[in-house]
N, C-alpha and C positions, 0 to 999 in steps of 0.2 A: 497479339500482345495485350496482357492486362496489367490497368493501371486502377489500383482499389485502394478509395479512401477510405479508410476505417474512421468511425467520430463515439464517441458516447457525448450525448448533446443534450442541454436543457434538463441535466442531472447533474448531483453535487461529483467531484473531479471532474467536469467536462474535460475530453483530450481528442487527439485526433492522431492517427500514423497513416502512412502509407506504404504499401506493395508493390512491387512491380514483378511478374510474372514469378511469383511466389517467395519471393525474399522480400524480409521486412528492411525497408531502408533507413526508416526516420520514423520515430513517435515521441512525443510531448503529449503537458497535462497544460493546459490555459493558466492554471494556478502561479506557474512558473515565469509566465510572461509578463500579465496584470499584478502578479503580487500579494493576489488575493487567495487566500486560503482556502482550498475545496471547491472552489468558484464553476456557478451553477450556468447554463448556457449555450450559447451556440459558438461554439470553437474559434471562431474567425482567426483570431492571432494564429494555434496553432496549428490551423487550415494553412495560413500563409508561410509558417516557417517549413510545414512537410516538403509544400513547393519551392520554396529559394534553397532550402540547404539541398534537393535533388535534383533542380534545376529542370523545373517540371511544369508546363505551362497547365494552368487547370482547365482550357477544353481539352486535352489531353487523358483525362480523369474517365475512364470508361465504367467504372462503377462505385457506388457509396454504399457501403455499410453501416446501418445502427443498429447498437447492442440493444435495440427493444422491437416488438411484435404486436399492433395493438390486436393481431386474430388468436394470439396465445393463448389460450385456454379461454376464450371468448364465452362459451355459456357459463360457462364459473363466473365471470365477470357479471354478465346480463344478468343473472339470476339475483346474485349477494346486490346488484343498482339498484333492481327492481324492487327488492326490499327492503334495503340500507340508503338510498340516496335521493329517493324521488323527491324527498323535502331536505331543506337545510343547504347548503352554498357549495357542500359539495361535488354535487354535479359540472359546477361553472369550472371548479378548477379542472376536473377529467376531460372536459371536452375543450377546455384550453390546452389543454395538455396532447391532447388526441391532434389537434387541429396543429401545432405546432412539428408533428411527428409527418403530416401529411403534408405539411408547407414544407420542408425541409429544403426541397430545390431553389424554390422559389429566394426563400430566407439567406440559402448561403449568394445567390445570385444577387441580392438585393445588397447585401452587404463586403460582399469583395469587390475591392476597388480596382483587380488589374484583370477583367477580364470576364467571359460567364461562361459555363459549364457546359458543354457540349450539349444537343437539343436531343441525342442519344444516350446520354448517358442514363445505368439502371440506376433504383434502388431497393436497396435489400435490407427489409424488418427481420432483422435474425433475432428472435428468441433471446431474454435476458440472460436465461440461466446455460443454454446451450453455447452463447458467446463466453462465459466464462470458462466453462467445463470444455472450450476449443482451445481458449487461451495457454489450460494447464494439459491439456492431450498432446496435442502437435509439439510443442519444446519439449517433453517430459522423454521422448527418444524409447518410448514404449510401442510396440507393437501392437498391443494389445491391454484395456486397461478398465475398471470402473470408476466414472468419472462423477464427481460428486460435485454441486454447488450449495453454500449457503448465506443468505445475509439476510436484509430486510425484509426487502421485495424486489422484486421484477417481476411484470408482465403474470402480475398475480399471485406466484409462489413464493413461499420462501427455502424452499429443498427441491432440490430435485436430482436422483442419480439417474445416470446414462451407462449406456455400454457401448465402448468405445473401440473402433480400430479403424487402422488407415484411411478405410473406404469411406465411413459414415459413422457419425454420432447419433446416438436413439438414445433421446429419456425416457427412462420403463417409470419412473414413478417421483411424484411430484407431494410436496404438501403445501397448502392453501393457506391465500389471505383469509382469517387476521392471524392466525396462528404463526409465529416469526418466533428461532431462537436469534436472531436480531437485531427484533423491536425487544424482546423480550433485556438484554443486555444494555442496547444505548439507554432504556428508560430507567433501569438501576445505575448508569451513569450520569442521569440527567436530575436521580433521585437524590446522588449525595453530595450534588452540588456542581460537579462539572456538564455546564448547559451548553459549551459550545459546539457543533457537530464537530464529528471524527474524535472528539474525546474518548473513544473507548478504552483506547491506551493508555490510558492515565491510571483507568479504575482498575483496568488489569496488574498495573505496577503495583498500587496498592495495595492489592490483593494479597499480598504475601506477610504484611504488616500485621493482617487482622487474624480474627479467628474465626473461623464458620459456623458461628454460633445460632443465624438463624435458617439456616440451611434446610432441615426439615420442614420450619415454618412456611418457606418460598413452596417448597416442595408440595406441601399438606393444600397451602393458599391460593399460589397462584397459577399454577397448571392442575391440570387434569387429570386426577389417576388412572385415566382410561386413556387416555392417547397419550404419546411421547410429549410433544410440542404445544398441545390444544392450552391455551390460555385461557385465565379466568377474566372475561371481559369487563369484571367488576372494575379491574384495579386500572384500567387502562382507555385511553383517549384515542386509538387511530383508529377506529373502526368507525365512529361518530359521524354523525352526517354532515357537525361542520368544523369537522377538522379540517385542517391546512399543512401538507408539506409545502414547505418554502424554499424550493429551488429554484432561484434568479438571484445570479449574481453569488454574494457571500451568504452561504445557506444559515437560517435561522431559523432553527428547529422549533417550531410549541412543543412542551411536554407530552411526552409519549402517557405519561401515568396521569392518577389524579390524585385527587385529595384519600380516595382511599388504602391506593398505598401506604401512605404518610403514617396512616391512622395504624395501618396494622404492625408498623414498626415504634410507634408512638413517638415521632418525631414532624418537625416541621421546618420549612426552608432550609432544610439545610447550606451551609455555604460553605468553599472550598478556604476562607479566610485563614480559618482555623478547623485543620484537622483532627478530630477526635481519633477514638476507638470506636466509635457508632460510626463514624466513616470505613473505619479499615476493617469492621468484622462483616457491614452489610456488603463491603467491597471482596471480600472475602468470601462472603458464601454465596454473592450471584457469579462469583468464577468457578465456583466448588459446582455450583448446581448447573451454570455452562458447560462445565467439563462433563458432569453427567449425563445430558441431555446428548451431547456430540456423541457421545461411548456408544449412547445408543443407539443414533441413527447409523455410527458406522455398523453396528449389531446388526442393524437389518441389512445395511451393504452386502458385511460377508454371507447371512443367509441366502443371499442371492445369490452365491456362486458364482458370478460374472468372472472375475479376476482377481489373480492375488497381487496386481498392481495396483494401486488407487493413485489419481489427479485431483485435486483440489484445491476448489476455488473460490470467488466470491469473501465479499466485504467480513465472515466471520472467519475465513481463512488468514487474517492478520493477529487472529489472536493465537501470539507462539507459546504462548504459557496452554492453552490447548492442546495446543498442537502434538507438546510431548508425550500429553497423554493418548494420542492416537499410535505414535509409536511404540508407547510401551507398550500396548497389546497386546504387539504380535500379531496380528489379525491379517496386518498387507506384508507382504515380503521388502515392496517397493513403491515409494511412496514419494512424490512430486508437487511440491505449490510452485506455482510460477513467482515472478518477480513485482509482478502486479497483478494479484489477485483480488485485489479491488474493483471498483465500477469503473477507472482509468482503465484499467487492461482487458476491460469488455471492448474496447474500441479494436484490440487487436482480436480479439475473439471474434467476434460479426463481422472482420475482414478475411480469414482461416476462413468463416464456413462459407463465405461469399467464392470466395479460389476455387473453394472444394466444388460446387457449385458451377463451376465453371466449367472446370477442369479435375474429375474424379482422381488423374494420375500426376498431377500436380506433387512435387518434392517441394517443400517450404526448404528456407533456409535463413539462419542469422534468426535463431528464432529465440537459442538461448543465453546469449549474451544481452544485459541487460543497459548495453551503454548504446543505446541508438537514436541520442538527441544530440543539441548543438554542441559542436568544439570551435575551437579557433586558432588560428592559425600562430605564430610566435611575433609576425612581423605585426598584424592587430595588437597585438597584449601589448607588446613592446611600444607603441604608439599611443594607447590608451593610459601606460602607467610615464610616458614622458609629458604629456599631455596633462597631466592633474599636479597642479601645482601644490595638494598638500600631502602629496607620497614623498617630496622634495626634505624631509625635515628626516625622513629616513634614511634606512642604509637599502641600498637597491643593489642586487648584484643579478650579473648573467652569467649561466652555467652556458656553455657547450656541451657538455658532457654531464648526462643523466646521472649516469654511475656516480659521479664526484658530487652530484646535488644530493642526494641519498643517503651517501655516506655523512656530508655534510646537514644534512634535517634530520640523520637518525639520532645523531650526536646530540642536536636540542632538543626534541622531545625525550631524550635519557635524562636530558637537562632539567626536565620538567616545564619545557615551554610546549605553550599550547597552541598550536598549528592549522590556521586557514587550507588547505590543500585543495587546488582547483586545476585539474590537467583532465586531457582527450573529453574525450565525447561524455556526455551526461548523462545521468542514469534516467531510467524509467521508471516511476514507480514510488510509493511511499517511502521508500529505505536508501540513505547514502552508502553507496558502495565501494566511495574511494576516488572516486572522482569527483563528488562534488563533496568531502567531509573534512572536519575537524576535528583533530588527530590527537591525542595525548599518550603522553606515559600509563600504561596500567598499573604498575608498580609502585607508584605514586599513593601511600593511604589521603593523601589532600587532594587530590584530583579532581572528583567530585564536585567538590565543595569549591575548588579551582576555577573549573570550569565554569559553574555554574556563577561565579560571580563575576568574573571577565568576562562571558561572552551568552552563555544561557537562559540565566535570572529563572529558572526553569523550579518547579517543585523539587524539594528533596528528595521523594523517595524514589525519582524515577531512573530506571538504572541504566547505565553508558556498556554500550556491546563491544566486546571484545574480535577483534578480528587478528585470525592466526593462518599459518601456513600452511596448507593441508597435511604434510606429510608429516606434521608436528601433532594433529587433531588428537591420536589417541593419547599420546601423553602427558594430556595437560586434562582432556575431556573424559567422561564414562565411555562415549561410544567413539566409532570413526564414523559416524556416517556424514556425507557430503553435506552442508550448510551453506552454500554459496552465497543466500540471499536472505540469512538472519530470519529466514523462514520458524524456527524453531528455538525454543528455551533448552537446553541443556544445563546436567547438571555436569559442575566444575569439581574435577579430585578433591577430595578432602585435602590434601597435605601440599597440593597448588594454589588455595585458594588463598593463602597468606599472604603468596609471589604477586598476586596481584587483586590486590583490594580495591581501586578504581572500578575494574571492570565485574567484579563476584557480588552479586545482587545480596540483598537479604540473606534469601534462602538459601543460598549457596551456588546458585546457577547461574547463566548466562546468557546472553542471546547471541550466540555465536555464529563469525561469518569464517569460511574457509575459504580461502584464497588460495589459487595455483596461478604458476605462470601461462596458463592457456587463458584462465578467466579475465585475469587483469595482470602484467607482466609488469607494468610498473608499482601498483601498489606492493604487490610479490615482491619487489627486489628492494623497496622501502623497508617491508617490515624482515625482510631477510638480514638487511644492513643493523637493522635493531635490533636483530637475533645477538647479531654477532657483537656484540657491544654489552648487554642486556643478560645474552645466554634467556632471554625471553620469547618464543618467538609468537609475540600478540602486540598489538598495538591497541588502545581505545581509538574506535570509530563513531563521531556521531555526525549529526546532518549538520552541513555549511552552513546556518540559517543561524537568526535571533527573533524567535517568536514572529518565525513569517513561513512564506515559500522557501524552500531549499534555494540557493543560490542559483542563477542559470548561465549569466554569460561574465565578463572580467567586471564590470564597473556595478554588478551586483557584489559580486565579492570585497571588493576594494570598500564600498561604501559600508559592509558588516564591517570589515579591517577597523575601518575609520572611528565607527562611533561605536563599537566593543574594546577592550582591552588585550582583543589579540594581539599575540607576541611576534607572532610568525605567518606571511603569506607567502603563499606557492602559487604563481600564475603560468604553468607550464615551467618554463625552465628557467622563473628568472622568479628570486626571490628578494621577498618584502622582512626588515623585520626593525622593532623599535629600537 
């Protein structure tokens, strides 16, 4: 019997899941527990919820996975110290950092409080970018695949493709610190004002507002015309000897750029206060020149002939307005990002190749459904909302029957009421899928604007995803292809996008999630009841949250309820509403 804790630890999303002889049972992100956004560290919360919700004592634990390798491309590393780090402060954080990857056992024993790890148990440095590139192979249900990673860093790289199949994952080729498309992306995010990490999202939204007017200039300036990625080290700070990433705790990122970016755009501080056109056309053309850069690296993918599948992964796999344009290509036939393609879903990645590792004929399983954190039961929910004496002022009702709640919440959100929805298990991952979200009318052209004053307080121009029924996909959307996990931007019919203005971004597209009854069988029967009401069959989907963590267990929801102006909560089968 194997029992594998997967962790990504003392990185921003710290999370933790566990396995047991090849099925994923439970994974969470720390962020979800503490409250804390991206929150940088060593898991302990979610170390202990893997155990209580699978009722798993941790000497029990026969092996640990982290999604980092400090032997990863080790003379790469020694070489760029030896000449980049011997002076300046940051050497003290690498080997803080090193020394932390090495103490790991010691650190989770020192700090959990029911018990200590078995005096057996392994652990296993897996490779940053291979724990991603496992994450998106094993669910992807490919036999056979080229598996791509890319984001800041890890373990040195910032690319690296692999070729992939059942047996074994092999990276054939890698690209190197400091070159990152990124660093290259968060530092045009942190240029036009949004500083907070994981803001990438934002500047992508915005990207559709502006015009790519300096596009060539990035182009000409700040890469290399002789390598795809090679950065011009003028314009930029992480290479520096006494830079500082800030991963402890709530990550606080120093400026990736410097002053002479600034210069070559002829601006200064700018701030998110007030949105210009100098926000949305430099917003614009480092997603024109993102999207370029990726064209290319898949360019050299398909030169390699590996497969005409591709998996991908890693922290620039979140950007879906990208994304589309890897599809339009044509390049893969068949093409897979997982559900958390982030540094959270490295935890399940360096747990994959630990199994594999174990056991070569090992079947994973529960690998594609992305609800595999806490639920609770009805008798809890029901004792936690009798329990709070300012839910007392509302209307509380209890359904027996699902179908009749359904039919009944399709009805208000036709209504135009905006909808807390908290039912089964929780998602994994950057993206609410229906179990932890807040639901509107798409139809709605106020919705937006709705939402975001009741319950969001969110910038304007960031757009709310529509989620539909699969078998509804092509009639509403250009293509049918499967979107389960809002992985991808698509564009929305011209002569649909009227029907529903809430969810049709700017540009006309969407970040569209498709729902079948095998994915999620209640959200499916939710937006099927609204079909039939509607003759729509989409709902707006966004995350349970107010400028926090996505919501995780009932008295996180109730308390958004409380101090938003939502109209409507769903605590499993018993509904909340003003």
């Amino acid at each position: 019997m194997s029992i594998i804790l997967g962790l990504n630890c003392n990185h921003a999303d710290s999370s933790a899941c566990i396995f047991k002889d090849g099925k994923l049972l439970f994974a969470i992100e720390e962020e979800r527990i503490n409250r804390i956004k991206h929150w940088a560290g060593l898991p302990i919360a979610s170390i202990n919820e893997c155990l209580d919700y699978t009722k798993i004592n941790i000497n029990e634990i026969t092996d640990i996975s982290i999604n980092t390798n400090p032997l990863s491309n080790l003379d790469k590393k020694a070489l760029f110290f030896l000449k980049s780090y011997i002076f300046g402060k940051k050497k003290y954080e690498i080997f803080n950092r090193l020394k932390k990857k090495i103490d790991i056992k010691k650190d989770i024993n020192q700090n959990f409080k029911k018990g200590n790890l078995s005096k057996n148990v392994k652990i296993h440095y897996i490779d940053h970018h291979l724990s991603h590139i496992a994450s998106a192979f094993y669910p992807s249900g490919f036999k056979e695949s080229v598996g791509l990673s890319i984001d800041g860093f890890g373990d040195f790289a910032s690319v690296c493709i692999a070729k992939c199949n059942y047996e074994k994952i092999d990276i054939i080729k890698r690209y190197f610190f400091p070159d990152s498309l990124g660093v290259f992306y968060e530092s045009f995010t942190q240029l036009i004002g949004f500083k907070n990490y994981g803001d990438e999202y934002k500047m992508m939204g915005l990207s559709s507002y502006g015009k790519p007017k300096y596009y060539d200039l990035i182009l000409d300036k700040v890469f290399s015309k002789k390598n795809k990625i090679k950065l011009n080290l003028k314009y930029f700070n992480h290479a520096n000897s006494n830079f500082s990433y800030k991963f402890e705790g709530q990550p606080n990122q120093n400026d990736l750029y410097n002053n002479e970016l600034e210069k070559l755009f002829n601006i200064k501080d700018l701030n998110i206060k007030d949105i210009t056109d100098i926000h949305k056309d430099i917003a614009a053309s480092a997603q024109k020149v993102f999207e370029k850069k990726l064209i290319e690296i898949c360019e050299d993918v398909k030169r390699l002939n590996i497969s005409k599948n591709l998996v991908y992964a890693g922290g620039c796999a979140l950007n879906s307005l990208a994304n589309k344009k890897i599809h339009e290509t044509k390049y893969f036939e068949n093409i897979y990002i997982p559900y958390a393609p982030g540094d959270g879903g490295g935890a399940i990645g360096s747990a994959l190749i630990t199994q594999k590792k174990r056991d070569k004929k090992i079947r994973f399983t529960n690998l594609e459904t992305p609800f595999v954190g806490n639920e609770y039961n009805s008798k809890f929910i029901e004792n936690i909302v009798n329990q709070n004496n300012e839910l007392k002022k509302f209307n509380i009702q209890n359904f027996d029957n699902k179908k009749q709640l359904f039919k009944n919440l399709a009805k208000l959100i036709y209504e135009n009421n905006v909808v807390g929805f908290f039912n089964g298990r929780m998602e994994f991952g950057a993206r609410a899928l229906g179990n932890r979200s807040i639901l509107a009318n798409p139809c709605s052209p106020n919705m937006k604007e709705i939402i975001n004053k009741k319950i969001k307080r969110r910038e304007s121009f960031r757009p709310f995803a529509p989620a539909i029924l699969k078998e509804e996909k092509d009639k509403w959307f250009q293509n049918n292809n499967e979107n389960p996990y809002m992985s991808c931007v698509e564009n929305i019919k011209t002569d649909k996008q009227k029907l529903i203005p809430a969810v049709t971004h700017f540009d006309g597209t969407g970040r569209v999630q498709t729902v079948s009854k095998l994915s999620n069988n209640d959200f499916y029967s939710l937006i099927y009841e609204f079909f039939q009401i509607s003759n729509v069959p989409i709902i707006l989907n966004t995350s349970f949250n107010e400028n926090e963590p996505i919501v995780m267990n009932p008295n996180n929801a109730i308390d958004c309820f409380l101090r938003t102006s939502m109209d409507v909560l769903i605590l499993d089968n018993i509904m909340i509403s003003r």
